[in-house]
C-alpha positions in Angstrom: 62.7 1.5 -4.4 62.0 -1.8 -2.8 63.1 -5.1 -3.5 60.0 -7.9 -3.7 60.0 -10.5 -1.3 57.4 -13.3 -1.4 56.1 -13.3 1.7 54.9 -9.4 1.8 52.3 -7.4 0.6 54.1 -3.9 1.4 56.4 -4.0 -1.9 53.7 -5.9 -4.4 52.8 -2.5 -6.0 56.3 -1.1 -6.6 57.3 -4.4 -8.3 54.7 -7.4 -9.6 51.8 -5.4 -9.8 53.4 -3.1 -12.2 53.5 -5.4 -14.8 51.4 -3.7 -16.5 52.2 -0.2 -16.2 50.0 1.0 -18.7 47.3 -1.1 -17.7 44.7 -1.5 -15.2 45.0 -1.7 -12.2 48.5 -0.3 -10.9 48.7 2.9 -13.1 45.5 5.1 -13.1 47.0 6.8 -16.4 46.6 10.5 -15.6 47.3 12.9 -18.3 50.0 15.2 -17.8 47.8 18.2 -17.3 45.9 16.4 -14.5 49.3 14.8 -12.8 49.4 16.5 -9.2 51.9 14.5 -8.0 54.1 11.8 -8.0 54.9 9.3 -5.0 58.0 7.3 -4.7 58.8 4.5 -2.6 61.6 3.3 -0.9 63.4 1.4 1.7 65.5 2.1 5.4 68.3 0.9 3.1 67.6 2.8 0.5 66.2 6.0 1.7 70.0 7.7 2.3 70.5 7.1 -1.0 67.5 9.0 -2.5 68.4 11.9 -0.2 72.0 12.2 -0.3 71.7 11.9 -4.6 68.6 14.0 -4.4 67.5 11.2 -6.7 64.1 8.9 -6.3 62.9 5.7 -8.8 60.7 2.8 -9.2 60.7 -0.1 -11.3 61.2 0.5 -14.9 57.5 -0.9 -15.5 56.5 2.9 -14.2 57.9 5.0 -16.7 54.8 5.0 -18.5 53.9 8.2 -15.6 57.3 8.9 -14.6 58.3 10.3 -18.0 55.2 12.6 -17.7 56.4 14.2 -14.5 57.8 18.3 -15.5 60.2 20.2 -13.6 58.5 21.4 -10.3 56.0 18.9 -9.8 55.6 17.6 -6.2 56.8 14.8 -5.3 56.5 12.5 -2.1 58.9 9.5 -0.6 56.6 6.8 0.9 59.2 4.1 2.8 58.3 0.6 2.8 59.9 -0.1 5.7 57.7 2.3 8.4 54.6 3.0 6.0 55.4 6.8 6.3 55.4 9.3 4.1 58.2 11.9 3.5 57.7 16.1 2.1 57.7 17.9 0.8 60.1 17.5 -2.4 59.9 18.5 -5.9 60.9 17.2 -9.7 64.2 19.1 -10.5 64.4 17.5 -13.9 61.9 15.6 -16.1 61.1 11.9 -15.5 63.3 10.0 -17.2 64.9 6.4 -17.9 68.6 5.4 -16.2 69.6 9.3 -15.7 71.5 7.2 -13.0 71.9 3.6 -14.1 74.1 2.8 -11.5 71.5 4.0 -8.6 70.8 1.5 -5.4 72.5 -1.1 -7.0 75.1 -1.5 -3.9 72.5 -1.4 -1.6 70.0 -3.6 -3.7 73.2 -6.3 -4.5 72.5 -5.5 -8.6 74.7 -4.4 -11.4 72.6 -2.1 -12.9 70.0 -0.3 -11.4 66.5 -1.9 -10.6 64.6 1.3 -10.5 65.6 3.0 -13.9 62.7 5.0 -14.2 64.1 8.2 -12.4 63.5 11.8 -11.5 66.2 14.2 -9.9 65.1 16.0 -6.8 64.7 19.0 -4.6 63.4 19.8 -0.9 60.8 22.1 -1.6 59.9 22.4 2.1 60.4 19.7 4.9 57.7 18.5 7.6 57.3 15.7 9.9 56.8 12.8 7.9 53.1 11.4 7.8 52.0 7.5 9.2 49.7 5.9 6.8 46.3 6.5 8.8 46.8 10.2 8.4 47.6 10.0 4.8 45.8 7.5 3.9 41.8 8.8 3.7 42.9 11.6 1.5 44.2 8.9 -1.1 41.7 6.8 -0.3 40.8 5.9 -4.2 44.1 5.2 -5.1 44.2 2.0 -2.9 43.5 -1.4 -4.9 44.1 -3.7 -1.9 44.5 -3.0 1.9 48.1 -1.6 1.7 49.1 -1.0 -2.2 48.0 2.1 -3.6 48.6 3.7 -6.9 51.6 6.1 -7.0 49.9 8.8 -9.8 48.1 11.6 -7.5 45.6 14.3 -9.3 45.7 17.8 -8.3 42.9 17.6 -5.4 45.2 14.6 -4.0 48.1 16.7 -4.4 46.9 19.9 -2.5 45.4 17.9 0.1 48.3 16.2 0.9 50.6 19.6 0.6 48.3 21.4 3.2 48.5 18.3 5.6 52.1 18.4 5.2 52.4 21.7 6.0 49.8 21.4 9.3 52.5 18.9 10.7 54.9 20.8 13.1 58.3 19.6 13.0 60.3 18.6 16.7 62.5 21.4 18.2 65.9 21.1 17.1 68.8 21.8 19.3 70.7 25.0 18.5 73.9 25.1 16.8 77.0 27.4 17.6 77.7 30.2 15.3 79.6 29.7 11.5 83.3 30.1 12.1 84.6 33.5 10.9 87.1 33.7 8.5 90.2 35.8 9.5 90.4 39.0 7.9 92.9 40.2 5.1 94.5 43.4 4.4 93.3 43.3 0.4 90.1 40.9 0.6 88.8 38.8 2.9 88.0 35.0 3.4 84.9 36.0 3.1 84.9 38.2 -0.2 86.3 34.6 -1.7 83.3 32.7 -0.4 81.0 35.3 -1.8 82.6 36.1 -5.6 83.8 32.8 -6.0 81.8 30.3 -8.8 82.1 27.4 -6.2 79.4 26.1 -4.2 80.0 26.5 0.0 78.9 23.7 2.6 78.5 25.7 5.6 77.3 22.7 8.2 81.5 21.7 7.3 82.2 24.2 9.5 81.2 22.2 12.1 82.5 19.5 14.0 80.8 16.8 16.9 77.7 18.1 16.6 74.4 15.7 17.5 70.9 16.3 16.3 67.8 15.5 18.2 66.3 15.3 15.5 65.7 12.7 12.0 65.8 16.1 10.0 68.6 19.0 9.8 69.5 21.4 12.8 69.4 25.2 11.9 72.7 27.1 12.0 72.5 29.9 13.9 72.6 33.5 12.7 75.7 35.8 13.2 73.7 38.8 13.3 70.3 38.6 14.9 69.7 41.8 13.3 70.9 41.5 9.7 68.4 40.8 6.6 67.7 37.0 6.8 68.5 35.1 3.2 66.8 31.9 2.4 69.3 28.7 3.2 69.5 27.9 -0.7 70.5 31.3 -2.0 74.2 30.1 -0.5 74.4 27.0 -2.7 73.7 28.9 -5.6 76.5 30.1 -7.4 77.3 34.1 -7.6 77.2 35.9 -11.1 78.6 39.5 -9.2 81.9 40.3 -9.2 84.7 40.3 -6.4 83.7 44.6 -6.3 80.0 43.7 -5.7 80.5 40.8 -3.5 82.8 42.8 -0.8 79.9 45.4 -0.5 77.2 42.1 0.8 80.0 40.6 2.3 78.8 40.6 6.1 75.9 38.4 5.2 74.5 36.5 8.0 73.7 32.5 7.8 69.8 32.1 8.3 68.3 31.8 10.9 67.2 28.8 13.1 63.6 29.6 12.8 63.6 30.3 9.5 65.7 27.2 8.7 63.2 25.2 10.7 61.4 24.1 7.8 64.0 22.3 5.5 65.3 19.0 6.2 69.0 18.0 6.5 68.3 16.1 3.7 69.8 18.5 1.9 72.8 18.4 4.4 74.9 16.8 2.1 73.7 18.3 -1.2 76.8 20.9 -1.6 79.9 20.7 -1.5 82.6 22.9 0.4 86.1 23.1 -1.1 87.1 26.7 -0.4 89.4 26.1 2.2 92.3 25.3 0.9 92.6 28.5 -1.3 94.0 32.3 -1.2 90.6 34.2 -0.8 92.2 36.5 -3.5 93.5 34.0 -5.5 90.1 32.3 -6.1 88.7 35.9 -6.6 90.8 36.6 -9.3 90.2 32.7 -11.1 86.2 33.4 -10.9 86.4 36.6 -12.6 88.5 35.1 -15.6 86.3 31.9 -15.6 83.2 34.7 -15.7 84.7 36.4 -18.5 85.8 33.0 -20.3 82.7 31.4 -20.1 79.9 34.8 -20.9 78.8 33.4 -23.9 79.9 29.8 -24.9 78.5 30.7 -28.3 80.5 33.1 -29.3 83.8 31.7 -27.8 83.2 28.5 -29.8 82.8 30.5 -33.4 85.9 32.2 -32.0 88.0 29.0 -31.9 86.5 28.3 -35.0 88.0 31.3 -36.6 91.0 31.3 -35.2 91.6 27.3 -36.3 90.5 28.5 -39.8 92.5 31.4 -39.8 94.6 32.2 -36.7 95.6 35.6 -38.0 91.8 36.8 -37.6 91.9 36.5 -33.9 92.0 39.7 -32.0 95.0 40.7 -30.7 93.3 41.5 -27.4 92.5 37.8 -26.4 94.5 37.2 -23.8 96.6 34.5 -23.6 94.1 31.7 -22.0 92.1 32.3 -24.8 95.2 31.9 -27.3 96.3 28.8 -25.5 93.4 27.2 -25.7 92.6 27.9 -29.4 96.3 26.9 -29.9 95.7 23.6 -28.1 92.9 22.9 -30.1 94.2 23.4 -33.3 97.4 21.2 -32.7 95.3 18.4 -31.7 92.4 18.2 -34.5 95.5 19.4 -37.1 97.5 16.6 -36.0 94.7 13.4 -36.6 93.5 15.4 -40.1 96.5 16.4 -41.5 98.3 13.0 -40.2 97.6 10.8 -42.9 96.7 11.7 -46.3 93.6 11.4 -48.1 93.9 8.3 -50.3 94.4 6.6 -46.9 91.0 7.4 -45.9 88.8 6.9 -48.9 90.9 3.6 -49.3 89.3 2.9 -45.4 85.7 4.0 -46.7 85.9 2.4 -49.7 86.5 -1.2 -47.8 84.1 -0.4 -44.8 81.3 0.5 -47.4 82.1 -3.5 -49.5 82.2 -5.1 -46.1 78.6 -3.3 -45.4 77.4 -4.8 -48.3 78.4 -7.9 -47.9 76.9 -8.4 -44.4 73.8 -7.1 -46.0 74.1 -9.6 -48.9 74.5 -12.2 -46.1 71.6 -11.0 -43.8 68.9 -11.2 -46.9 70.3 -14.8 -47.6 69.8 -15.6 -44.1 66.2 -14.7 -44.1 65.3 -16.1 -47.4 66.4 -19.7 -45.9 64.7 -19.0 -43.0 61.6 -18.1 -44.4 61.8 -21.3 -46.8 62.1 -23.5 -43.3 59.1 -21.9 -42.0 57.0 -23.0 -45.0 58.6 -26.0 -45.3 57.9 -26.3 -41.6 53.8 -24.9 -42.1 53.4 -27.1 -45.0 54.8 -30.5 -43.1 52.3 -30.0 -40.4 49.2 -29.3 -42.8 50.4 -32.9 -44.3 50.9 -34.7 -40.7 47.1 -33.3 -39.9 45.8 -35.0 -43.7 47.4 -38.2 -42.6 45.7 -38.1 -38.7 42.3 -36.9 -40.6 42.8 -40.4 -43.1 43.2 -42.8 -40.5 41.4 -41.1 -37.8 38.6 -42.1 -40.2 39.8 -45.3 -41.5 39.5 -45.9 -37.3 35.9 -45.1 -37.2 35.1 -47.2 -40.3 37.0 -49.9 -38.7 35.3 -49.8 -35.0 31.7 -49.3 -36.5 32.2 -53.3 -38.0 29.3 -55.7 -35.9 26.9 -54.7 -34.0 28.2 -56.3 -30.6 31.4 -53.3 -30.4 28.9 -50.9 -28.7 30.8 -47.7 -27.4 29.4 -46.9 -24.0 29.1 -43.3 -23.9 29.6 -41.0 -20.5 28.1 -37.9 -19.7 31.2 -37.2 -17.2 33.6 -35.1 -18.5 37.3 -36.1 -18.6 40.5 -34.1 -18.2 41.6 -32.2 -15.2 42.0 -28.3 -15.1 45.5 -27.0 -14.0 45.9 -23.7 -12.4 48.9 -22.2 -12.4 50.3 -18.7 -10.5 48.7 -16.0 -9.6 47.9 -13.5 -6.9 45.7 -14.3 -3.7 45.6 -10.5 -2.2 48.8 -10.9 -0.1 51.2 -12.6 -2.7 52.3 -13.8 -5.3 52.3 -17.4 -6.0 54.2 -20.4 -7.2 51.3 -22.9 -6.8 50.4 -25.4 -9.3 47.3 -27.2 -8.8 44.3 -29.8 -10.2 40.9 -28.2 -10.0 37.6 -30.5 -10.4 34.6 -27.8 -11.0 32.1 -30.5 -10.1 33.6 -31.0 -7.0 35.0 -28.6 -6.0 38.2 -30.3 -5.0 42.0 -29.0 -5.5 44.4 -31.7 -5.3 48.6 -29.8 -4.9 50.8 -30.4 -7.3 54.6 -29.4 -7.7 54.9 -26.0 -7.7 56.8 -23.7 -10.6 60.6 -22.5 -9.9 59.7 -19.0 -8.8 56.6 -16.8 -8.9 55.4 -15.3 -12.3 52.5 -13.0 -13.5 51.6 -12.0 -17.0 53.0 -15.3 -18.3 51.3 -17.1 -21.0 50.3 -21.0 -21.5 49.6 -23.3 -24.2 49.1 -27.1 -23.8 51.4 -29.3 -26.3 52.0 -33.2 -26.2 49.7 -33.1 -23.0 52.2 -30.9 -21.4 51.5 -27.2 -19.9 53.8 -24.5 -21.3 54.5 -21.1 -19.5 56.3 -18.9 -20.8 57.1 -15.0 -20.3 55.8 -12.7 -17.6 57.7 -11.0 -15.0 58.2 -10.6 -10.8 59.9 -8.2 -8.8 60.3 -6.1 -11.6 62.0 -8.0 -13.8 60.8 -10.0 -17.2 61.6 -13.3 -18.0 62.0 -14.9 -21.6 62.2 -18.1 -19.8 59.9 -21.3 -20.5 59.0 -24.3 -18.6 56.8 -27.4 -19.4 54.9 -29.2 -16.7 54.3 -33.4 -17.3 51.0 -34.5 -15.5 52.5 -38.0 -15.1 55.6 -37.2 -13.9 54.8 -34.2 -11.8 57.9 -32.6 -12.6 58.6 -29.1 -14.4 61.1 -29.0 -17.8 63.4 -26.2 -19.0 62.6 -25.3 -22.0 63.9 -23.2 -25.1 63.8 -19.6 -24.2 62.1 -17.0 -26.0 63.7 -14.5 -28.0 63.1 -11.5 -26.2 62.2 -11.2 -22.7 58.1 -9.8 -22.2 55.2 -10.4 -20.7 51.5 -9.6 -21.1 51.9 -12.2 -23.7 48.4 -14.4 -25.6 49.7 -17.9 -25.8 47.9 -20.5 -27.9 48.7 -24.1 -29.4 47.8 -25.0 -33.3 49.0 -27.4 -35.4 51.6 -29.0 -32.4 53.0 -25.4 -32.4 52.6 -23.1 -29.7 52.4 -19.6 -30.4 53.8 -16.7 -28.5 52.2 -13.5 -29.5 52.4 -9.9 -28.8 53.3 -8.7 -25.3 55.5 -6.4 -24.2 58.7 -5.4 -21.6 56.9 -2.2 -19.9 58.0 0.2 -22.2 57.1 -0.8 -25.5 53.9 -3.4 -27.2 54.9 -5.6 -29.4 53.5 -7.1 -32.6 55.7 -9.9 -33.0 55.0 -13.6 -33.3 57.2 -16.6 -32.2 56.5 -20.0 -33.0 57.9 -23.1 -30.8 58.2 -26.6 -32.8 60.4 -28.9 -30.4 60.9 -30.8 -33.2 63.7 -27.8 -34.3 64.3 -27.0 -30.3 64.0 -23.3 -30.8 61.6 -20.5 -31.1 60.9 -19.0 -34.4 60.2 -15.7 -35.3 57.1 -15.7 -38.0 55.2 -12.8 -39.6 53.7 -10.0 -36.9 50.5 -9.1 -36.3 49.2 -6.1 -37.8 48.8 -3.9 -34.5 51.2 -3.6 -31.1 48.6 -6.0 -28.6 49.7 -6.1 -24.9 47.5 -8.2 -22.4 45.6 -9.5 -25.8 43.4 -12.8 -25.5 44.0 -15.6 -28.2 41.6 -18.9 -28.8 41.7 -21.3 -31.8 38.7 -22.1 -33.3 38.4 -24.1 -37.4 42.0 -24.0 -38.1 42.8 -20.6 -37.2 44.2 -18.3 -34.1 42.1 -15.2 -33.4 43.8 -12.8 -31.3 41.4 -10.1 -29.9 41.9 -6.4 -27.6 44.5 -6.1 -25.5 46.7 -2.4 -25.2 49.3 -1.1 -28.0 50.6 1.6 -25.9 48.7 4.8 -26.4 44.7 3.1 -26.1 42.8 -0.1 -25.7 41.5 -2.0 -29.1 38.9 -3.7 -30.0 40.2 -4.4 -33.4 40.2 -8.7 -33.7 43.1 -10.2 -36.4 43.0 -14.0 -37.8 46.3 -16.1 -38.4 45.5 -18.7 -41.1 49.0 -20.9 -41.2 47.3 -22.0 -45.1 48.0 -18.5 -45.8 50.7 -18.0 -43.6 49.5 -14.5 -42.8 47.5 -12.1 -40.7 44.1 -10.9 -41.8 41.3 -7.9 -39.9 38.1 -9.7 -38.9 35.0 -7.6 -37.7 35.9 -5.6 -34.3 34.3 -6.1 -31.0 31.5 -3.4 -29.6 33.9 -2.6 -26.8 37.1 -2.1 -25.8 39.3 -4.9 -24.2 42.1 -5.7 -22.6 43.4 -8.3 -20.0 40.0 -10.2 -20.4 39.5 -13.5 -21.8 38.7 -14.8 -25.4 37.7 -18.8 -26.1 35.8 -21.0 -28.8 32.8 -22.3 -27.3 30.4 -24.4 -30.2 31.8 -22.8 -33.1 31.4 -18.9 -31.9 34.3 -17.1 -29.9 33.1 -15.4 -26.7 35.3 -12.3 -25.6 34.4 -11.7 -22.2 35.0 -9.2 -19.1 38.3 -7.2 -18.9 39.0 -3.2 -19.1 37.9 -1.1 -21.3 40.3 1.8 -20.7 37.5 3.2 -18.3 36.2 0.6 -16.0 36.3 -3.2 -15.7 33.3 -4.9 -17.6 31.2 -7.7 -17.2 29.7 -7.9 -21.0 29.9 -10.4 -23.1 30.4 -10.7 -27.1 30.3 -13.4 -29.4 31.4 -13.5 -32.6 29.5 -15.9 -35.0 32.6 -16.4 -38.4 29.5 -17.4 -40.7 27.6 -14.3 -40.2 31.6 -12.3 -40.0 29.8 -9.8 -37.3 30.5 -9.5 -33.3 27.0 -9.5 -31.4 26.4 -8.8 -27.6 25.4 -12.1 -25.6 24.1 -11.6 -21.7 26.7 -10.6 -19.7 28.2 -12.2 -16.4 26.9 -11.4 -12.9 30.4 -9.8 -12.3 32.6 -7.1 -13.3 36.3 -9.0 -13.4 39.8 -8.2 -15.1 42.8 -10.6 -15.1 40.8 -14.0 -14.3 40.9 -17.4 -15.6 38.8 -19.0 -18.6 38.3 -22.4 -20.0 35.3 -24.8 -21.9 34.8 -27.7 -19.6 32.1 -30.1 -19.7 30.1 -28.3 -22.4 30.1 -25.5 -19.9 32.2 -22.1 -20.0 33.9 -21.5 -16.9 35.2 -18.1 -15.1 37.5 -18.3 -12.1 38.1 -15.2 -10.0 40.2 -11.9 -11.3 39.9 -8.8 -9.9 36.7 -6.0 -9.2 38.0 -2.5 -8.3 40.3 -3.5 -5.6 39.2 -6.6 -4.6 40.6 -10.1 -5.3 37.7 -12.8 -6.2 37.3 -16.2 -5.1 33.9 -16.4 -7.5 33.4 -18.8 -10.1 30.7 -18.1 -12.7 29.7 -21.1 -15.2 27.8 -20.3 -18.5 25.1 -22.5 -20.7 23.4 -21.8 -24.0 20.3 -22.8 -22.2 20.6 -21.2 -19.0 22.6 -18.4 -19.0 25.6 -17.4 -16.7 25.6 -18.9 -12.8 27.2 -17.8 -10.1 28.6 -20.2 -7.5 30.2 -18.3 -4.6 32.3 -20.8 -2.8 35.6 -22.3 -4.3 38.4 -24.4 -2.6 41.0 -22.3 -4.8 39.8 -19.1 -2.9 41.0 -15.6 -3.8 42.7 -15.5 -7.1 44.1 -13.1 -9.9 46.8 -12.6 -12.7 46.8 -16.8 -13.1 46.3 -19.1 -16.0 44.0 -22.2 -16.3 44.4 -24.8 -18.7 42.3 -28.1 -19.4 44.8 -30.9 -19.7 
């Protein structure tokens, strides 16, 4: 549970990193039979809350190994704040989504809770917690950068961790004075209440003014140094004997300060105590009824069903809580059924059911005129490209007239290369900036509104679209547009749904948004952006889910290529034709890809680097749409997932990404002739999860 902040590295993982949570590199994607425990995180403002609700979370972008998490799993609380580790806890329920959506929220300033991917708690055993150079070598794998490390530990982790734990003496606690005795009763006394009563007993509210010495709980004292010791939880839990079987165990002592030594008053205000106010014998008598009312809830609810369908078959025992409540019940469904008569309701059906059809009547109207705009829309731009082709030529014709109009050609390529976003090691980054390859040089430009990652960008009218991604845990359906020659960024139309790990290409003076997802779910979906209109368009889907996908344009079509549909990575490649206004399969890659890089280089498409659901590949595959085949070309000098990609200067160029757990600052440029080439210093320095564009 920590809130992002730009300028530290301690919360990246918990938030940014996670944007792909099914993905390399911040999950590791342990099966649930090999999940040996699960590490929270958390904040000083924050950590009360996880204790006090026995409740911990991270960023929804986690659930993909928080929902795998069983009752009894162990489970550790790693705080941001201090960099130490809290245990030992385990999972009291099953991971889940928003089981409180309402958690941190006061303390995090949100309406809704920022870390919906949940697990209730227990306090398996408590020890002093752990500083990171003592926990840190026996997780050492996990770790990606010099402080964030994945959160998913495997068994050996897990037992490694537990016996450390448990090799970690807590402080000596100061003693506390005895539980305050009841005063006895001639009939039953305060303490047969306590001990046959259904209702859970706080016994540290027996106290008053007392200090602790220490950051965890202070053992209570026994009564009897001499009597059976119980284990501290047994009093929480509550009693199935009767008021008989409790008076015979009711000089039970509280346990004892050793004993006690080794839980944590984090559980101090886990119960609650609200036996005080009533007659010992009174309660007594209330839990034995509730007992007896509540045996089987079964069988009690077939008898209220019986009795409402025929009150005379009730037994004439029941006694008269029973009676009342079957009476209750009957006067309040009898009263809205029998209330109105029947031609009243099928009068109400009968109109709901025309009003149904007419919205569906409506809907299928809707989409029939929107799908004539889009190939209205498809078949406009395929006549504004005719035209361009017509005088584009009519140009040539006209400039090859006389021999003294020579066109002096230049060897030097033009255009600049913007990079956009990304992650240097530390953070995250705003940063827009020109990049020369040939020299080297990075000339500053106006930065974005706020930090992204997983965002896509296209290039229309000379402009540089983003659009998508996510930070600090939360994704964005919001697009801008960057002008070079105004050096100012635009709003622009939203998406329709807010994702990120989206492939974002340009065709026909359309960008297109495709796939992606919102860390729960892949998507298959297309959106279209024409300005023209001012809106996005939703278009026909591909034919798989693709999250962190790689799309180039290459003789009129997008390919899109890899990328993750939720269960596996693909290497499956699909074809949008706008002539055909539909998706088609094309050959698949050899391998396996996702979050790598895919462009059109002299006719072929090269798919290159990314993860393969294993490891993070340097191979290289080119796909040749004559031959219709995918065939492996020499790979790069190095392994990298998340880089940058463009064509530039008849050269293919690779900008850093990530290798294990290290963030690259290594450019790699590749020729037909001569192969990949490494050139090992850049002025952009250490960069991953960024875009580059040629403008």
């Amino acid at each position: 549970m920590v809130k992002g902040k730009k300028n530290t590295t301690g919360n990246l993982n918990n938030n940014d990193v996670s944007w792909i949570s099914s993905a390399y590199p911040s999950a590791r994607n342990l099966k649930r039979e090999d999940l040996g425990a699960v590490i929270f995180g958390c904040k000083h403002h924050t950590f009360n809350e996880c204790i006090n609700k026995k409740i911990f979370g991270l960023p929804a972008a986690h659930h993909s190994y928080v929902k795998n998490i069983p009752i009894g799993l162990t489970l550790f609380l790693f705080n941001y704040s201090d960099r130490k580790l809290h245990g030992i806890f385990e999972a009291s329920s099953t991971g889940q989504l928003n089981m409180d959506k309402y958690a941190w929220t006061a303390s995090e300033g949100a309406d809704i809770t920022p870390y919906s991917a949940q697990v209730r708690v227990d306090a398996r055993r408590m020890c002093r917690p752990l500083l990171e150079e003592e926990f840190k070598p026996l997780i050492e794998k996990n770790y990606y950068t010099e402080k964030l490390f994945r959160f998913e530990l495997d068994r050996r982790q897990a037992d490694r961790l537990v016996k450390l734990f448990l090799q970690s003496p807590l402080p000596e606690k100061s003693q506390m004075p005895p539980p305050r005795q009841f005063p006895a009763r001639q009939a039953n006394t305060k303490d047969d209440a306590i001990l046959c009563s259904n209702r859970k007993v706080d016994p540290h509210k027996e106290f008053e003014n007392q200090e602790s010495e220490n950051y965890y709980a202070p053992a209570l004292t026994t009564v009897d140094a001499s009597s059976k010791e119980k284990k501290w939880t047994d009093f929480f839990r509550p009693s199935t004997s009767s008021c008989n079987e409790s008076r015979e165990t009711a000089v039970e002592t509280w346990p004892s300060s050793e004993n006690d030594e080794s839980e944590s008053d984090v559980m101090e205000n886990w119960v609650e105590n609200d036996m005080a106010d009533h007659d010992p014998q009174e309660v007594c008598e209330k839990a034995d009824s509730h007992s007896q009312f509540h045996t089987d809830p079964n069988a009690q609810l077939h008898e209220l069903e019986a009795e409402r369908d025929d009150p005379r078959s009730v037994p004439s025992q029941s006694g008269s809580t029973d009676r009342a409540l079957v009476e209750s019940h009957n006067s309040l469904s009898g009263g809205m059924l029998t209330g109105a008569p029947s031609s009243v309701f099928e009068a109400v059906i009968i109109k709901m059911k025309e009003e149904i059809e007419s919205l569906k009547v409506g809907q299928l109207k809707q989409r029939l005129k929107m799908h004539s705009v889009e190939q209205e829309l498809v078949h406009s731009k395929l006549e504004i490209i005719q035209l361009k082709n017509r005088f584009h030529k009519l140009e040539t014709i006209t400039s090859s007239i006389g021999n003294h109009f020579k066109v002096e050609i230049h060897d030097k390529p033009k255009g600049n290369i913007l990079v956009v976003g990304g992650f240097n090691g530390t953070e995250w980054l705003s940063d827009l900036c020109s990049y020369s390859p040939l020299q080297d040089n990075v000339v500053p430009l106006c930065p974005m509104t706020f930090p992204r990652s997983s965002a896509a960008v296209a290039k229309l009218n000379g402009e540089l679209f983003i659009f998508g991604g996510t930070y600090e845990g939360v994704w964005y359906d919001t697009v801008e547009s960057y002008n070079p020659l105004t050096n100012h960024w635009v709003k622009r139309p939203s998406l329709n749904k807010k994702k990120g790990g989206v492939a974002g290409a340009s065709l026909y003076e359309t960008i297109f948004a495709v796939g992606g997802g919102d860390g729960f779910e892949s998507f298959s979906e297309v959106e279209l952006l024409d300005l023209n209109i001012g809106s996005w368009i939703s278009t026909h889907s591909m034919l798989e889910k693709r999250f962190g996908a790689s799309a180039a344009v290459m003789n009129g079509s997008l390919y899109v290529a890899g990328g993750y549909d939720g269960k596996e990575y693909l290497s499956s490649v699909e074809r949008f034709d706008p002539r055909q206004h539909a998706w088609s399969r094309v050959a698949s890659m050899n391998s396996k890809r996702g979050c790598h890089s895919l462009v059109a280089f002299n006719g072929e498409l090269y798919a290159m680097g990314g993860y393969d659901g294993d490891k993070v590949v340097a191979t290289v595959e080119v796909f040749e749409p004559r031959v219709g085949s995918w065939m492996m070309e020499e790979p790069m000098k190095i392994s990298r997932v998340n880089f940058g990609s463009f064509v530039f200067g008849g050269k293919i160029y690779v900008i850093g990404g990530m290798k294990d757990t290290e963030v690259l600052d290594v450019i790699e440029c590749y020729e037909s002739e001569s192969g990949w080439q490494v050139k090992e210093s850049t002025k952009l320095g250490k960069r991953s999860f960024f875009s580059a564009l040629v403008i």
